[in-house]
N, C-alpha and C positions, 0 to 999 in steps of 0.2 A: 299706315303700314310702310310705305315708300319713301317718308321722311326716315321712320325707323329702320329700314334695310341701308339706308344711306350714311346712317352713323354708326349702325352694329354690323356692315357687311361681313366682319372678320370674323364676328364673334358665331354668325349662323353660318360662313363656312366650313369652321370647326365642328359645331354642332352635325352637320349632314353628313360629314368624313364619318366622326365619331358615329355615329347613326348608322351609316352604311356598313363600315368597317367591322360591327357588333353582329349587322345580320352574317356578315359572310363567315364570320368566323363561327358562329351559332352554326352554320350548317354545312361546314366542314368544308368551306369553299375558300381557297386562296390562290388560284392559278388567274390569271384573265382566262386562258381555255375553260375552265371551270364557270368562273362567273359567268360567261358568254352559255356558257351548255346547262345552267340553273335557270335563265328564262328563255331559252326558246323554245319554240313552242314543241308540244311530243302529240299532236293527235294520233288516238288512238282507234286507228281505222281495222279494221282484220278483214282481209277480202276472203270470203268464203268460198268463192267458186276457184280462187286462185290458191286453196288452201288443196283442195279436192283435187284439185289437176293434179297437183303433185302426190298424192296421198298414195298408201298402199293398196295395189291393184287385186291382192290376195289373202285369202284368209293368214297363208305362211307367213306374210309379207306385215300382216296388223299383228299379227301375234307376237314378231320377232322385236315388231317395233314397241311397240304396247310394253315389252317385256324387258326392252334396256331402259326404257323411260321410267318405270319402274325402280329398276335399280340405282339409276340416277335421282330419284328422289332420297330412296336410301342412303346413298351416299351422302348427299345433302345433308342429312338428318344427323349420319355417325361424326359427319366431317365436323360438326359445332357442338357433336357434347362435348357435355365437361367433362371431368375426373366424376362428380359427383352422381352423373348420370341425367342432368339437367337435360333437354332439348331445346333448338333455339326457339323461342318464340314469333320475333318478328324482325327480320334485319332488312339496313335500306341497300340500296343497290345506291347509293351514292357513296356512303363513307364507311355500311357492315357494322355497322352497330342498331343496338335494341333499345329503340327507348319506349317501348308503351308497356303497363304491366299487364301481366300476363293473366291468360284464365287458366285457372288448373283443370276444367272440362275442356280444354281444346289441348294440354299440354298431355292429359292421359290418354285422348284419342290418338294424339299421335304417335305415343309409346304404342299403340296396337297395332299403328301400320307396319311399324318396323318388323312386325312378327307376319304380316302380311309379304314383305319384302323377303322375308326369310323362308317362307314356304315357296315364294316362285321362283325363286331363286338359287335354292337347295343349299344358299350360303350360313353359314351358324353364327357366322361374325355377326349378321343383322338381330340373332336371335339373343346372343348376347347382350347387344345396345341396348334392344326390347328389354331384358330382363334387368339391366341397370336403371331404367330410367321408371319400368314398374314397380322398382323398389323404393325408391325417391319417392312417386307418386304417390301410391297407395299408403303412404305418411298421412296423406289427408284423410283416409280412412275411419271412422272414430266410433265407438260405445260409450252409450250413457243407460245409465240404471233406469229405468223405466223405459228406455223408447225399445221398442221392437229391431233385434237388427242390428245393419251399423248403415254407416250412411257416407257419403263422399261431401266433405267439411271444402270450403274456398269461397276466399271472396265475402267472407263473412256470414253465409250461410251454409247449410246444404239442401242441395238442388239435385232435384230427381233425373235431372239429364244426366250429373256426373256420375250418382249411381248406379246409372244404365250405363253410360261410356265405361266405368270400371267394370263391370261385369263384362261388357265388350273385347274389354284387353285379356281377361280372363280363355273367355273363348276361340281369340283369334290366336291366343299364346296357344292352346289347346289343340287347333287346328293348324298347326303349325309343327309340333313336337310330340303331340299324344301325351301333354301331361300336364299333372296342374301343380306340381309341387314345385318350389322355389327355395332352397336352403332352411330345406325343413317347416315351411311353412304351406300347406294346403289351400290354393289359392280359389279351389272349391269351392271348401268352405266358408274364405270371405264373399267369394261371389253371389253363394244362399243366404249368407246374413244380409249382403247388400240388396237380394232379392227378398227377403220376410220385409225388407225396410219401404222396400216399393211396394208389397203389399198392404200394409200399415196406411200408407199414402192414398190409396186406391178406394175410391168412393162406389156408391152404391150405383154409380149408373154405370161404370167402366173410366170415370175421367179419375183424373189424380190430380192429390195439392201438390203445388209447383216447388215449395220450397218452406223450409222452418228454421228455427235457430236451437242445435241440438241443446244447449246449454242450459235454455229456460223451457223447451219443449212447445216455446208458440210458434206457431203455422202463421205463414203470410198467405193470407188469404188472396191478394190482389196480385201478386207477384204468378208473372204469367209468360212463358216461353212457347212459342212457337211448334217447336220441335221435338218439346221433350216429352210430350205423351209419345209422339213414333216410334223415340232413343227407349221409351223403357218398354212398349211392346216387342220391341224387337229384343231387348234383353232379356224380356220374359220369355221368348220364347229361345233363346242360346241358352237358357238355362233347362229348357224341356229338351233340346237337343245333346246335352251335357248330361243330364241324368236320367231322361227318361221318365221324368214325376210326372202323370198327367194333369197334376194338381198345376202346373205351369201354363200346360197346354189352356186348361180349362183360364185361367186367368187372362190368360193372351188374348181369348175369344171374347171376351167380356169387355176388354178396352179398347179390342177390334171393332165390336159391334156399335162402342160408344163415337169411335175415328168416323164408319160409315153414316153417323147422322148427322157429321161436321160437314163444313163446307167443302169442297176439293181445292185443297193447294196444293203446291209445289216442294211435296214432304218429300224426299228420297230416303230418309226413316222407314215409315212408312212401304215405304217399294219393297226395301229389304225384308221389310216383315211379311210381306204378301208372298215374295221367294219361298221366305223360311214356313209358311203356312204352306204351298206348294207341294217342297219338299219332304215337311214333315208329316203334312196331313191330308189336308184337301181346302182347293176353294172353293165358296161359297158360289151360286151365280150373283149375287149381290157383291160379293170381292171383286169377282171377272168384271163388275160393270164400273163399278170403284176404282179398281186399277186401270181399266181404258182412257177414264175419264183425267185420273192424274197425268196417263201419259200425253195426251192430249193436250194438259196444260202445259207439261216442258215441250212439245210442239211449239206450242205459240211463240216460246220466245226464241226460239230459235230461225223462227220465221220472220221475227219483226229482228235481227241484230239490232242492239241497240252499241255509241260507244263505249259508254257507261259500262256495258254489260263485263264484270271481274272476273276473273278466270277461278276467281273459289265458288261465286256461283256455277258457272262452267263446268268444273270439278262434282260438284254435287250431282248436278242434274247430266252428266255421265253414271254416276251411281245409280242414279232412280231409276235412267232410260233404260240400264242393263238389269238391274235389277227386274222391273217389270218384264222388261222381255222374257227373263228367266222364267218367273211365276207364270206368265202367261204359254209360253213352249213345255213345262212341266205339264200345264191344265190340259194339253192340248186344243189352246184358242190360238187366234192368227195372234204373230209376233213380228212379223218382218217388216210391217210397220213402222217400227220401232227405230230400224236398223239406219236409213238416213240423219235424223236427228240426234243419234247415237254417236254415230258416226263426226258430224259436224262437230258437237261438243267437243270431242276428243282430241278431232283436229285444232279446234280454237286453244284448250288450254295448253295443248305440245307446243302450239305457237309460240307459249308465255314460259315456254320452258328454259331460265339460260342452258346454255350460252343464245340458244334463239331470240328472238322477242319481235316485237311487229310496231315498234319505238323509232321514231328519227333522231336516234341516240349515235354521236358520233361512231365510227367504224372504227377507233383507235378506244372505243370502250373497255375498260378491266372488266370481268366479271372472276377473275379469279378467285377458288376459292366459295364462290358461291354457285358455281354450274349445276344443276339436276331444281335447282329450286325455281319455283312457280310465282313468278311477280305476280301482283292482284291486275295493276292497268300500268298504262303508260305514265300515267297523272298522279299514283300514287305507286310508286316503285319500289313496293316494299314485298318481301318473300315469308307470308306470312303462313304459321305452322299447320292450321286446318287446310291453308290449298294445298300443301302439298299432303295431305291426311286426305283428303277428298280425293285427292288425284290420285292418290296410290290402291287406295280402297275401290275406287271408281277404276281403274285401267285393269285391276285385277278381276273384280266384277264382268269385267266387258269381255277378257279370257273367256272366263269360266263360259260367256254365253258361247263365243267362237268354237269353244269345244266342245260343245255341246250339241251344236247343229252343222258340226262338221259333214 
């Protein structure tokens, strides 16, 4: 090897220019400040207690803030659609481009914050975005002769999360303007078809198949999410809260009852649906003991920070914490509980809010243009569209408890 570097030394310094010169240009790096600010290091530390020192000392003082962080994500949202009504998916905070392809169930949740933004807001401009970007979306929307229903098509299949996420947008459009029509089209009624289609799905113990291929009509048996029996209890029951049919209600309780024989994770689905039983009907004590037990689990990780720990999970587990809370101060069981770990979350993902961020990223940083969005970490600097969906669904959730136990 050292005979050969000694006769081709010219030919491998070429090689390593070239080599090098391909990554920098691959990742939109050509200043030396640039290159120098691509490997050093960005630990991604959040001091908690030094998060809280500064925090708001008053409920006035979380609600005002809670409420421009909000609109800041909004912004976020209007500032990158397109003409089309597209939403951004995923941009870097190095060069504000997208390149991973996108999910169409995280792309229609976030069409529903913006109608979230628009109720707290009292602004219409947001309601409008909402209403362009539901129109784009719900393209995935589809019927085929034999299936029951319609169902939310992406990605190659359709999958009962985005069914429930589409009905979701449904709803939060609903709670937002008092209506479901959209240039002549009843968005109602896509959302009962979307709901006959979850029922279709929905097995004899309370669980549901995850996912089929509307085309041939076969079900993937094995194909298994997380989240999405929570996303469609909880849509089942936005649709008993939309009409009224206790035929929903009854449904809800059936795939509730199948949730409560599941292990306890860290669902904020789930949470929400415990609220919306609350509110619309009653808990169970078997729910009250269910719901403890989830809160308790976003306890935990709140107690161990990890740095790892992404501000979309963050985001989330603000949703559940308030969520729960809600369900449980509806029941009248203890909730304040709740309120520190609530709390904490909130503060972490604000942290990750630009222009903020908790990054040893030079102080001469651009963020312009991308301000109100939610980076995931330090280590992976991208403003992806469910945190700021989690975060706005979650900050609004966390209102609604503040004014509630005002």
């Amino acid at each position: 090897m050292k005979q050969w570097l000694e006769k081709n030394w010219l030919w491998a310094a070429v090689d390593v220019a070239i080599v090098g010169l391909a990554v920098f240009v691959l990742v939109g790096v050509t200043t030396p400040q640039e290159i120098a600010g691509l490997f050093a290091p960005r630990p991604h530390r959040v001091d908690v207690e030094a998060l809280r020192a500064a925090a708001p000392s008053t409920t006035e003082e979380w609600e005002e803030a809670l409420t421009a962080s909000i609109a800041a994500g909004g912004d976020y949202l209007v500032r990158h659609q397109l003409s089309n009504g597209e939403l951004p998916y995923e941009l870097y905070v190095v060069d504000g481009q997208d390149y991973v392809e996108p999910s169409g169930i995280r792309l229609v949740a976030g069409a529903g914050s913006l109608f979230t933004v628009c109720r707290v807001t009292g602004d219409q401009a947001y309601c409008r975005a909402g209403d362009a970007a539901l129109a784009r979306y719900f393209g995935h929307v589809v019927e085929r002769e034999g299936m029951p229903g319609a169902c939310f098509y992406s990605e190659g299949m359709c999958r009962v999360g985005g069914s429930a996420l589409a009905i979701d947008v449904v709803h939060k459009r609903w709670r937002a303007t008092g209506d479901t029509t959209l240039d002549g089209t009843d968005l109602l009624d896509t959302a009962l078809q979307l709901g006959e289609n979850l029922s279709w799905l929905r097995q004899d113990d309370g669980s549901l198949l995850h996912g089929f291929d509307p085309h041939t009509g076969l079900v993937n048996f094995t194909y298994h999410d997380r989240f999405f029996t929570g996303e469609s209890l909880m849509a089942t029951l936005e649709l008993y809260e939309m009409t009224g049919d206790p035929r929903w209600l009854e449904e809800a309780r059936e795939t509730n009852a199948y949730m409560l024989r599941q292990e306890v994770t860290r669902d904020h689905w789930h949470a929400y649906s415990f609220w919306y039983l609350a509110r619309l009907d009653d808990l169970t004590e078997a729910d009250v003991g269910f719901a403890n037990d989830v809160g308790q689990a976003f306890g935990e990780v709140q107690m161990t920070w990890r740095s790892d720990l992404s501000a979309i999970s963050a985001a989330s587990m603000v949703e559940g914490s308030a969520a729960l809370a809600l369900a449980l101060e509806a029941q009248g069981e203890p909730h304040e509980w709740l309120v520190p770990e609530l709390e904490n979350f909130a503060l972490y993902v604000m942290a990750h809010q630009l222009p903020d961020h908790p990054c040893q990223w030079p102080e001469t940083a651009d963020f312009s243009g991308l301000e109100g969005g939610i980076i995931s970490t330090c280590e992976d600097p991208a403003i992806r569209i469910d945190g700021v969906q989690h975060w706005i669904n979650g900050a609004d959730t966390f209102l609604e408890y503040l004014r509630q136990t005002r």
